[in-house]
C-alpha positions in Angstrom: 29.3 4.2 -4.9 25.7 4.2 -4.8 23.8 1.4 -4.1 21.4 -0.1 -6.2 18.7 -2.7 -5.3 15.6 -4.5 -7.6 12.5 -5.0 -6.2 10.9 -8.1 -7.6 7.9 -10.5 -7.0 4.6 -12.0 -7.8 2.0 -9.3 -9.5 -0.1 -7.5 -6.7 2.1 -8.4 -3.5 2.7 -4.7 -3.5 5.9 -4.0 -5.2 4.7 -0.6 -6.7 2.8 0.6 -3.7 6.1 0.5 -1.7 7.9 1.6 -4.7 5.9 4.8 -4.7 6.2 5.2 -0.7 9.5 5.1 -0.7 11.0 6.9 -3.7 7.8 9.2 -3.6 8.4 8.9 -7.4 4.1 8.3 -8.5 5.1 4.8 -9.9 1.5 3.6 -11.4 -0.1 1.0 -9.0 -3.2 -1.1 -9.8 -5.0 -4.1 -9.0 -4.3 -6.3 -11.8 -1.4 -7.8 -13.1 1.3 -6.6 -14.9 0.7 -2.6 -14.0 4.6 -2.8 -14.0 5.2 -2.5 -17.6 8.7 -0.4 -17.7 10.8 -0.5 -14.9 10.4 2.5 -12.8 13.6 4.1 -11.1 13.6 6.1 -8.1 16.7 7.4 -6.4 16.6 8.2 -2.4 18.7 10.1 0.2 20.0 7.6 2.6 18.8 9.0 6.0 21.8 9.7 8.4 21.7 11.7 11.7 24.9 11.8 12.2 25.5 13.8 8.4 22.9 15.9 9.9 25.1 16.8 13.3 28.0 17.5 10.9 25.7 20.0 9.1 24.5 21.5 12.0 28.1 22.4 13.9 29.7 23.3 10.4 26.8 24.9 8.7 28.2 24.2 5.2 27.1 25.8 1.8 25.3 22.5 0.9 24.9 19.2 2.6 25.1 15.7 0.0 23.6 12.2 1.7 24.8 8.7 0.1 22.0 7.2 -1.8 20.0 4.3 -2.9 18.7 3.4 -6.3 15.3 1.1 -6.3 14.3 -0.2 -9.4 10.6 -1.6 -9.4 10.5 -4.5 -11.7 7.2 -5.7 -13.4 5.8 -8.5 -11.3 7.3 -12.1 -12.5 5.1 -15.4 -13.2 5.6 -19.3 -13.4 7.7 -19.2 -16.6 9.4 -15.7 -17.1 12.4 -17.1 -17.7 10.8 -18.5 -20.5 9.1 -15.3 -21.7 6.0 -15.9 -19.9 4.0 -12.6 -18.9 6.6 -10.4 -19.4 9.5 -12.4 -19.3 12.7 -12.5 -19.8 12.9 -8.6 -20.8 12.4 -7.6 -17.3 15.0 -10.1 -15.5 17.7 -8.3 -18.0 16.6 -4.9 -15.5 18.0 -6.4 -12.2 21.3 -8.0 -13.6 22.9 -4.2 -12.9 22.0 -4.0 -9.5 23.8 -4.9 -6.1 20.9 -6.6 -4.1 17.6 -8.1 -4.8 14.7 -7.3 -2.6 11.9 -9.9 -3.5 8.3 -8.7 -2.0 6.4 -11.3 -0.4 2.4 -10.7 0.8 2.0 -11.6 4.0 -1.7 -10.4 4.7 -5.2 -11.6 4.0 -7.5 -9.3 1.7 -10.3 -10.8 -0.4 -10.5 -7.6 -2.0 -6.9 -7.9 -3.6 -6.5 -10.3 -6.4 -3.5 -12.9 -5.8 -2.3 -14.2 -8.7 -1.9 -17.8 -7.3 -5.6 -17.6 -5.9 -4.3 -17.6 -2.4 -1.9 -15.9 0.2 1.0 -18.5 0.5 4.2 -17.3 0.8 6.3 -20.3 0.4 5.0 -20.9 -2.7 5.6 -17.4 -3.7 9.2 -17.4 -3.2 9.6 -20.8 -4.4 8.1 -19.0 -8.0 10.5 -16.3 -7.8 13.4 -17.9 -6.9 12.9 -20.7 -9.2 12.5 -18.3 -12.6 15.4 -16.1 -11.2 17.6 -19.7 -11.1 15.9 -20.7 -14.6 16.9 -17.6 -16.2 20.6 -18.2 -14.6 20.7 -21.5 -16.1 20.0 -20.3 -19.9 22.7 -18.0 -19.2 25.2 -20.1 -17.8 24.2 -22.7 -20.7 24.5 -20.3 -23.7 28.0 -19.3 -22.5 29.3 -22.5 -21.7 28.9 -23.9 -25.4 31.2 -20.7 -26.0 33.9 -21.4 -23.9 34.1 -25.0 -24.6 35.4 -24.1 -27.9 37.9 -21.9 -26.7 38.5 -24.6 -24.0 39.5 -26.7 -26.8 42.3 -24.5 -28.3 44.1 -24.6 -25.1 42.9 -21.3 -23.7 43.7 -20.9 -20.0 41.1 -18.5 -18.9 38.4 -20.4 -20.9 39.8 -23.7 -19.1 38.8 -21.9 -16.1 35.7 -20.2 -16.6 34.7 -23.8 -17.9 35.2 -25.3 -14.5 33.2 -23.0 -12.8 30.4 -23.0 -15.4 30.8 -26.5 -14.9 29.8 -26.3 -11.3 27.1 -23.3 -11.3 25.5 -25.4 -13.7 24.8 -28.5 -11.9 24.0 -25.9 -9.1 20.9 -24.5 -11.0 19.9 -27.5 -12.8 19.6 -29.0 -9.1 17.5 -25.5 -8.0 20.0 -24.3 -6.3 21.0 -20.5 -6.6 24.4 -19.7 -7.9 25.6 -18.2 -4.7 25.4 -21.3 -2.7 28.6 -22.8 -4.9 31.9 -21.9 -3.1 33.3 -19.4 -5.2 37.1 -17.5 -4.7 37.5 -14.2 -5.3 39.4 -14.9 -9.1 36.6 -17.0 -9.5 33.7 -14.8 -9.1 36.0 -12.5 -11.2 36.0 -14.2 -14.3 32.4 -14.8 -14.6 31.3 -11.4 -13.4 30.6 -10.2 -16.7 27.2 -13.0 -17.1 26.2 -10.9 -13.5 23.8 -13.7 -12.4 20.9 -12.9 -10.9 21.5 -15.9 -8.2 25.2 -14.6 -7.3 23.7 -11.8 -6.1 22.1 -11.0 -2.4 18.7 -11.4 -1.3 16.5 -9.1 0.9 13.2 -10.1 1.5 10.4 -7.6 2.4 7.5 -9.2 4.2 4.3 -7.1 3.0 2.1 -7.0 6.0 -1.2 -5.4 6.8 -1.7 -1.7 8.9 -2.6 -4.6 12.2 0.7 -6.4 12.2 3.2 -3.8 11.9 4.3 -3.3 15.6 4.3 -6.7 15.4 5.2 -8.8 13.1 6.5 -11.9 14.2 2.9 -12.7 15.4 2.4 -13.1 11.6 2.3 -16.7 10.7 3.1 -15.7 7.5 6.2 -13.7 8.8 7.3 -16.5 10.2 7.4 -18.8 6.7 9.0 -16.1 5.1 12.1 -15.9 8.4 12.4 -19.4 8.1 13.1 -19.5 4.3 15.0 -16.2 4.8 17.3 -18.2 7.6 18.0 -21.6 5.3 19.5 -18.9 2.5 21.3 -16.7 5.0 19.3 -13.4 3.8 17.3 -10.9 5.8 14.0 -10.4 6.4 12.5 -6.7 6.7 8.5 -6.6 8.1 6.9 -3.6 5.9 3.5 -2.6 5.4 3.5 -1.0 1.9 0.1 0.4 2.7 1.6 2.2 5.7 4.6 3.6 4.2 2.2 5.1 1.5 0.6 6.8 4.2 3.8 7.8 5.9 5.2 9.4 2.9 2.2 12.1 2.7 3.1 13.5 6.1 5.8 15.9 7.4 8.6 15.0 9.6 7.1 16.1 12.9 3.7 14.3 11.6 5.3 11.1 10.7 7.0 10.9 13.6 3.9 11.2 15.5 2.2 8.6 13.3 5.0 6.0 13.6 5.1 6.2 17.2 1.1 5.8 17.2 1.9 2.3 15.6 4.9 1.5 18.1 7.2 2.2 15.8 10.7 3.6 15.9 11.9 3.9 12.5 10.0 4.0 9.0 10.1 0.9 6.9 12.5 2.8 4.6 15.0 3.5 6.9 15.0 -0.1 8.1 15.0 -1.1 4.5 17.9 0.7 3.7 20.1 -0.7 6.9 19.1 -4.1 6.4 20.7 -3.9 2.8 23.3 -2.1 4.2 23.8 -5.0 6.4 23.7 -7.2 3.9 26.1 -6.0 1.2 28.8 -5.3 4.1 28.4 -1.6 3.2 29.4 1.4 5.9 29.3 5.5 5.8 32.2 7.8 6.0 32.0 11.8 5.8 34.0 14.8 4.4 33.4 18.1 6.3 33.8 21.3 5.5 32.5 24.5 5.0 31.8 24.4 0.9 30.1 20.6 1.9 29.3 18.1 4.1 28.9 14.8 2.2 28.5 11.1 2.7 30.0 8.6 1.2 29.6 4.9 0.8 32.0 2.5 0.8 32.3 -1.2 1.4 33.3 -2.8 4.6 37.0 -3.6 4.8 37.7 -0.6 2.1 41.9 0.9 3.0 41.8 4.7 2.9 43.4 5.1 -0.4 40.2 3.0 -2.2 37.8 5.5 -0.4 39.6 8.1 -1.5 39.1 7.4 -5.0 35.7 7.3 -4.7 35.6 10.8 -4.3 37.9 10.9 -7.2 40.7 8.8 -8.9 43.1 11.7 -8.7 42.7 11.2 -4.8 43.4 7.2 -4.7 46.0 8.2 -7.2 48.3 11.1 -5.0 47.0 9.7 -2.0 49.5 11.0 0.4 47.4 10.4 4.2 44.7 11.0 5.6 43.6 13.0 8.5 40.7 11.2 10.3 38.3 11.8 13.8 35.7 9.2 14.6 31.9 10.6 14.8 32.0 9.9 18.3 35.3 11.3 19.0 33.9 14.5 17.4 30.6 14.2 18.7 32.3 14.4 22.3 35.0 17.0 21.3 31.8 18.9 19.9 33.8 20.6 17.0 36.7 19.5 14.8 39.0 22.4 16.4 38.1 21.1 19.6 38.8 17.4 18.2 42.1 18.3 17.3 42.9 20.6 20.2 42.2 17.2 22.0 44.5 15.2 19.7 41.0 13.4 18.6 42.7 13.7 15.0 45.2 11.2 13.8 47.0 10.8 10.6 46.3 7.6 9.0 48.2 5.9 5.9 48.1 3.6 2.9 47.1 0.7 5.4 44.0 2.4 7.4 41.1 0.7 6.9 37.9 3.6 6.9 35.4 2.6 9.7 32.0 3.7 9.9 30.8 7.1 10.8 34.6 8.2 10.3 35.3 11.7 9.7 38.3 12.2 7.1 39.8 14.9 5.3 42.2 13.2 2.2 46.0 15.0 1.9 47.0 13.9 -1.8 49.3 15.2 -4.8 49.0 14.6 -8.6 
């Protein structure tokens, strides 16, 4: 499973300049609203040392990272969900993806516009998060005056999916997001199909300026954005769009180089990505050998049979065991001979649950 995430927010908090970093995909950025017209797509390698190692001690034909979709929505105003700007059109984009990552400014510039006519984060959110909840409630509305009817026949699914329209509703008409009503797992279920735009997580990105990127939390603004971030029970990632721009016209050794000139460790991408890795409960298992060495992603929790079959269905479907060595195990054993020389490989059932960073080769028959 790849993931897939929707960047969304105000016009010109920088959306599409850390689109562009990021993907490296040439996404049109401008200084005026509404540059966004399509959404723009960009798929990137999920950075992994550790599929890197694998490559390096097996040396396989070809080497496949997990990856990320981002999808750069156009930027949203006060009244989208009512077809203001650009509307409702461009909510329908993000109702595919996994996560939301909402873009906040958190810098000063007099030379770039705000459409609000000032920097003021809470107030930015607030807008998003109010149209996303808007555009939830139309939804939740048009679809309960369906299944009332049905409700009336006697029709035991609609009886349920009316009691839990019932409840989002009140949720949203309060300003409330979908995802704070307590939901079960045959609940979330049957209204899966309407794919919310509430239900769904929230990442925020913090857009700061070139000054505060070692150190963000000295950021007032930051700090606004944490605080909201905390009350929700979302993340908070401290980027400067302008930065990663720069960052994705350099090398590796450059960038590098560059990021530790700004007391950084890691690019904002790669935080990015492990925040909403974080966030989704998502985790990274590998298949080595010497036609491949890919990663796969799978979510937390997943029984080795399930990630089997995301290689393929025939594999979930003949699943017989699976043979299995932990990255560290390996990393120690420094080979998978030596691994299983060292009785560092086990055979694992139907039962296993995959853990992160394990190493697994899938025995099945169809």
């Amino acid at each position: 499973m790849a993931l897939t995430t929707g960047i969304v927010g105000l016009p010109n908090v920088g959306k599409s300049t850390l689109f562009n970093a990021i993907t490296q995909a040439g996404a049109e950025s401008a200084n005026y609203p509404f540059c966004t017209i399509d959404p723009n797509v960009g798929v990137v390698d999920v950075p992994d040392d550790r599929l890197q190692y694998l490559a390096s001690i097996i040396q396989p034909q070809r080497v496949v990272p997990t990856t990320v979709q981002f999808v750069d929505i156009a930027g949203l105003v006060q009244g989208a969900s009512k077809g203001e700007g650009l509307g409702n059109k461009f909510l329908a984009h993000i109702r595919e993806v996994d996560a939301i990552i909402q873009v906040v400014r958190c810098f000063d510039d007099e030379n770039i516009t705000h459409v609000a006519g000032k920097v003021d984060p809470e107030s930015d959110i607030e807008t998003i998060n109010l149209e996303l909840t808007l555009a939830d409630l139309e939804t939740v509305e048009k679809r309960l005056d369906r299944v009332a009817r049905l409700k009336k026949s006697g029709d035991k699914q609609a009886v349920l999916e009316h009691e839990i329209l019932s409840r989002l509703q009140k949720a949203l008409t309060d300003g409330k997001p979908a995802r704070s009503v307590p939901l079960t797992e045959e609940e979330k279920f049957a209204i899966k199909s309407l794919n919310l735009l509430t239900l769904k997580k929230m990442l925020y990105v913090a857009n700061v300026s070139e000054e505060d990127v070692a150190q963000p939390d000295e950021n007032p603004y930051v700090q606004i954005v944490k605080r909201i971030a905390a009350d929700e029970g979302a993340d908070v990632v401290a980027i400067s769009a302008q930065v990663e721009a720069e960052v994705a016209e350099l090398d590796e050794e450059e960038r590098s180089l560059f990021l530790a000139e700004l007391g950084l460790e890691r690019s904002g991408l790669d935080r990015l990505i492990a925040a909403a890795y974080r966030l989704l409960g998502l985790i990274t298992y590998f298949t080595a050998g010497v036609k491949e060495v890919r990663a796969w992603t799978i979510r937390l929790g997943t029984k080795a049979p399930q990630a089997a079959g995301v290689i393929h269905s025939d594999f979930e479907r003949g699943f017989i065991r699976a043979e299995v060595v932990s990255f560290e195990d390996l990393q120690s054993a420094g080979s998978i001979a030596q691994a299983r020389e060292k009785g560092l490989l086990r055979l694992e059932g139907k039962d296993y649950v995959v853990q992160d960073g394990d190493i697994i080769t899938f025995r099945f028959n169809v």
